[in-house]
N, C-alpha and C positions, 0 to 999 in steps of 0.2 A: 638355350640361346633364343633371342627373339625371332622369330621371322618377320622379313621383309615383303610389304604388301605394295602395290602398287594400281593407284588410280588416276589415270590422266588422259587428256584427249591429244590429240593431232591430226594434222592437217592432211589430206588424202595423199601428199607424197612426203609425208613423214617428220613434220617439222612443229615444235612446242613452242615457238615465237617466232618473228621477221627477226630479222640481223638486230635492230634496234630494240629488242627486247616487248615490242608490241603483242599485247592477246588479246586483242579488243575482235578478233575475228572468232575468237571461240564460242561465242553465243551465235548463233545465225536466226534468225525470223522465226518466231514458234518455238523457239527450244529452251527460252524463259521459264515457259508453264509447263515443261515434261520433267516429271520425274527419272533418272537417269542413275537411280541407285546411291550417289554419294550420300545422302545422309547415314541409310542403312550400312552404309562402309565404312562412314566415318564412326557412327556407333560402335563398329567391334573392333576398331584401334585400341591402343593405350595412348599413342603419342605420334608424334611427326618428326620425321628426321628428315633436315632441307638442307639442299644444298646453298653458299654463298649466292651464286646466281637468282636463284628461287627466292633468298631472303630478303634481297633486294628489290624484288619487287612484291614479295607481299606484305613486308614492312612498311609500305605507304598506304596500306589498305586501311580503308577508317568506314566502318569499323573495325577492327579486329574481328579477325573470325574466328577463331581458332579459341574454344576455352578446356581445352586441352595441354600437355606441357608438348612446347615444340623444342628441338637441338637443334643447331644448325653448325655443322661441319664446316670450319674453314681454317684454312692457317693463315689468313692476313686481316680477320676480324676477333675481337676481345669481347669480353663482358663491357665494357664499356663503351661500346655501339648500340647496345642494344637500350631503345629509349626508355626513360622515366617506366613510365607506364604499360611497359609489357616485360619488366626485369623479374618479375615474381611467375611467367610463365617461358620466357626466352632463355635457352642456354647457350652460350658461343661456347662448343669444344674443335679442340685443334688436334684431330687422332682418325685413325683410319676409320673408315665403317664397322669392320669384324669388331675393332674395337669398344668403338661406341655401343655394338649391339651385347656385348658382354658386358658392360659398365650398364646398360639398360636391364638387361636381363637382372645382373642384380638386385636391381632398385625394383625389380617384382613388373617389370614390361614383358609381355607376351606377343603382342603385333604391332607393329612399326608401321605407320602408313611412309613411305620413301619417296621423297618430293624432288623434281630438280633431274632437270635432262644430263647432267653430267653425273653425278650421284648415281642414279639410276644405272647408267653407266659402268660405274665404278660397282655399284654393288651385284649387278650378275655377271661381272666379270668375275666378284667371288663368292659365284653361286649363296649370295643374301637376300637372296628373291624368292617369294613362294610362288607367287602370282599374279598376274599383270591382267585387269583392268582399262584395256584399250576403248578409245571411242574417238571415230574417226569424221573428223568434220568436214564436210563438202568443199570444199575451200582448194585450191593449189595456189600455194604460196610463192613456188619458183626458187626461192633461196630461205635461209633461216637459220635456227638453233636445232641440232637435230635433236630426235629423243634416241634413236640409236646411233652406236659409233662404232668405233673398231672393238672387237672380244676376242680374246685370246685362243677361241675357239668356236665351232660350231654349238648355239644351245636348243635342245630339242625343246618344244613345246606342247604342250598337250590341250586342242581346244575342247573346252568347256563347254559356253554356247554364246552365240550370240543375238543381239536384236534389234532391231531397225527402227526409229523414230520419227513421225510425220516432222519432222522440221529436217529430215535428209539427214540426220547424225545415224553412226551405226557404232554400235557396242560390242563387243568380244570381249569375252573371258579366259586367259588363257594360265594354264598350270605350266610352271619351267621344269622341263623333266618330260620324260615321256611314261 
């Protein structure tokens, strides 16, 4: 099976966008020029699995960033959403996580980076998670998109470590599972 990798920031009480999908607050003063590990993360993927929400807005990104193959999970978007010129690296499947990660696994995927605060969600509620890559940005936002939600149980975590950067972000690594 692939596992599920996770890297993403949020905001000091807990939230991956404002209401209106805005993340123009995730970079703060200085934290342009810090290294914060995602490349070296994004090197030991195979691929991206995002959720509709997350596709929506990284599909206006121009450049593209991603030259990796990304899926994105949803049951109200087709192959036919997906524009001209990102159809040879975009997949729209319509199927659960577990699923996806077995349809990947075949196709020779070993790590999944898991994008998409609902997603995210969805996938350590079944236990698709290896390990989460937090980095918490100074910011209180008051309302928002959370990155956590309801789980059907309590999940132990196991910290890793963490590290503090001269632009106020702080970093934690943390293993699911204890």
């Amino acid at each position: 099976m692939v596992t599920g990798h996770v890297f993403i920031a949020a905001s000091l009480d807990g939230f991956i966008a404002t209401r209106e999908g805005d993340v123009s607050w995730l970079t703060p003063n200085g934290a342009e020029s810090e290294d914060h590990g995602y490349n070296a993360f994004y090197d030991s993927i195979d691929g991206i699995i995002m959720g509709r929400g997350t596709w929506a807005v990284v599909s206006r990104f121009d450049p593209w960033p991603f030259d990796k193959p990304v899926i994105v999970l949803s049951g109200s978007l087709t192959q036919d959403d997906v524009p001209d010129m990102l159809r040879s690296g975009v997949r729209i499947w319509n199927m659960p996580p577990r699923d996806a990660m077995k349809k990947l696994a075949a196709e020779g995927w070993k790590k999944a980076y898991i994008d998409g605060g609902k997603l995210i969600q969805s996938c350590l509620a079944e236990d698709l998670i290896q390990d989460i890559i937090l980095t918490r940005v100074p910011v209180l936002l008051g309302a928002g998109l959370p990155l956590f939600g309801d789980l059907p149980g309590m999940k132990p975590l196991k910290h890793l470590h963490s590290k503090s950067f001269a632009s106020g972000l702080v970093q934690s690594h943390y293993q699911i599972g204890s």
